[in-house]
C-alpha positions as CSV (number, residue, x, y, z in Angstrom):
1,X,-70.4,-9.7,38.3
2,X,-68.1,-11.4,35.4
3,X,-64.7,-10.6,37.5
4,X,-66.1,-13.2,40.9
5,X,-64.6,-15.9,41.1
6,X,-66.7,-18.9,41.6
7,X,-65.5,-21.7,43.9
8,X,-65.0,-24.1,40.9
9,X,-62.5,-21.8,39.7
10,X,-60.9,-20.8,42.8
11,X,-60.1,-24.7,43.1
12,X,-58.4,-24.6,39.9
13,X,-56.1,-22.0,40.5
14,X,-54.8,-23.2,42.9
15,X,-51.4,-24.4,43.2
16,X,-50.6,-28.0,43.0
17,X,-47.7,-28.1,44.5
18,X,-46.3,-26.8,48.0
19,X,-44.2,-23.5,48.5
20,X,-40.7,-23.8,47.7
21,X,-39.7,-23.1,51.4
22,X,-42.2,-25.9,52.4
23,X,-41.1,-28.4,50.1
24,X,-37.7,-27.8,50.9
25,X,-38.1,-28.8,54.4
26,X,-40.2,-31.8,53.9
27,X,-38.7,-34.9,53.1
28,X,-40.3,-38.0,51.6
29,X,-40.1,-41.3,53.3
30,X,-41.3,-44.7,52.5
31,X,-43.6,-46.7,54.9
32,X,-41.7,-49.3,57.0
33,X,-41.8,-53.1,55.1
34,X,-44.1,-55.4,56.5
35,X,-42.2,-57.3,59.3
36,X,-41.0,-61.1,58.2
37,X,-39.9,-61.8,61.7
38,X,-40.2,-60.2,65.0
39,X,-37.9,-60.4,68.3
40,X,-36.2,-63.5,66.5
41,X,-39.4,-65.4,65.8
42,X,-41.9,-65.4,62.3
43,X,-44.1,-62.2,62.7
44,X,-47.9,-63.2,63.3
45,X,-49.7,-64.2,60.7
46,X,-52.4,-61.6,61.6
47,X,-49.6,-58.8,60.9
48,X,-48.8,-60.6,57.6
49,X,-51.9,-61.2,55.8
50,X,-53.4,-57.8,56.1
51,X,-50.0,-56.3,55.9
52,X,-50.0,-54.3,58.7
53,X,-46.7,-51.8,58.6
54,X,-48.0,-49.1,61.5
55,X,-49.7,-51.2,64.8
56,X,-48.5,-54.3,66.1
57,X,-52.0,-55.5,67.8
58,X,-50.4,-58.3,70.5
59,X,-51.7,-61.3,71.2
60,X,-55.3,-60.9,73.3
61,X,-55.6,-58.3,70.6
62,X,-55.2,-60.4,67.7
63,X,-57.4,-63.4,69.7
64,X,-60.2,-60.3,70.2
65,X,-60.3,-59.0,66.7
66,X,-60.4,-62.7,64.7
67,X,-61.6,-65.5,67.3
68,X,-63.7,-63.0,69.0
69,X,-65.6,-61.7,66.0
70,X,-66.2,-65.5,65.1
71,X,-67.6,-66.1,68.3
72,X,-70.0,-63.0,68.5
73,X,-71.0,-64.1,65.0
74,X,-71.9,-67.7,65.4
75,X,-73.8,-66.6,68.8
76,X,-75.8,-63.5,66.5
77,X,-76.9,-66.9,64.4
78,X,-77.6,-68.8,66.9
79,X,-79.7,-66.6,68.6
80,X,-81.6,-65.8,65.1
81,X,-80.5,-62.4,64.9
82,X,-78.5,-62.9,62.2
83,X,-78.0,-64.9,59.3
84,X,-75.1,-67.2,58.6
85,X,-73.3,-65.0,56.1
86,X,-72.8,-63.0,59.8
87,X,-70.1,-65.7,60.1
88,X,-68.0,-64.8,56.9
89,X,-69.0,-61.0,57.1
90,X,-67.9,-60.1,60.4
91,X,-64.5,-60.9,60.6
92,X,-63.7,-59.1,56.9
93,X,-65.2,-56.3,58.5
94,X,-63.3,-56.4,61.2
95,X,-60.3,-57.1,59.4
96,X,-61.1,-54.0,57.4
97,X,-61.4,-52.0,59.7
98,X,-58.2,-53.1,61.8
99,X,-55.9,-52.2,58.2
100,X,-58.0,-48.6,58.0
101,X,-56.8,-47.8,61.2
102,X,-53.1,-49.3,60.3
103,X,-53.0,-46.8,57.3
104,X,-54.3,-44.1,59.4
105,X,-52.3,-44.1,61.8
106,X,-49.5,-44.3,58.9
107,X,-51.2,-40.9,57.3
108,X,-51.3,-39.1,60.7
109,X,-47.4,-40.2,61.5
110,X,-46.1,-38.6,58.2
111,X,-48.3,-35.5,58.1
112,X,-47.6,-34.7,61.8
113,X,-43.6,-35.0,62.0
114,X,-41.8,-32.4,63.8
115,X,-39.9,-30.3,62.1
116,X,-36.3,-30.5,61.6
C-alpha cells in the first residue's frame, strides 16, 4: 500500500515543461497590438477601451452590445423588474463578457495552429 501513488503526488511529478521534440516545434508568438487605426480611419472606440486584439465586432454589433444593453436595461426598470443599478450593471457585463470571448478566441488561435 506505501508504493501507490496518490493523485496529489502523481500531479507533482509531473513534468513542467513540454518534451524536447514538442518544444522544439512550437514557437512563441505575441498577441497582435491593439489596433490605433483601421482601413485609414481611428479604430472604434469600442475596440479601444476594452482592448480588444482578436474580434473586430462591426458596427450593428458594437450598437447591439452597448446601446442595446442600455436600452434592455432602462426598459427592465421601467417595467419594475429591475432596479436602476440594471442600468450601470448590464452593460459591464456585457462588456465583460465581449473581452472573455476576445481572449478566448486568442487562447484557442495559439493552442490550435497547424503545425509547421
Amino acid at each position: 500500500m506505501d508504493d501507490d501513488l496518490t493523485v496529489d503526488s502523481a500531479f507533482a511529478a509531473a513534468p513542467a515543461t513540454l518534451a524536447p521534440d514538442i518544444e522544439e516545434r512550437y514557437e512563441y508568438e505575441p498577441a497582435p497590438a491593439v489596433p490605433k487605426v483601421w482601413h485609414g480611419r481611428p479604430a472604434p472606440l469600442y475596440w479601444r477601451v476594452l482592448r480588444l486584439r482578436h474580434i473586430r465586432p462591426n458596427g450593428w454589433l458594437r450598437a447591439l452590445f452597448f446601446e442595446g444593453s442600455v436600452a434592455l436595461s432602462v426598459v427592465l426598470v421601467l417595467a419594475g423588474l429591475a432596479s436602476v443599478w440594471t442600468i450601470v450593471v448590464l452593460p459591464i457585463v456585457v462588456a465583460v463578457i465581449v473581452k472573455a470571448n476576445d481572449v478566448l478566441v486568442g487562447n484557442l488561435r495559439r493552442s490550435f495552429r497547424p503545425p509547421d
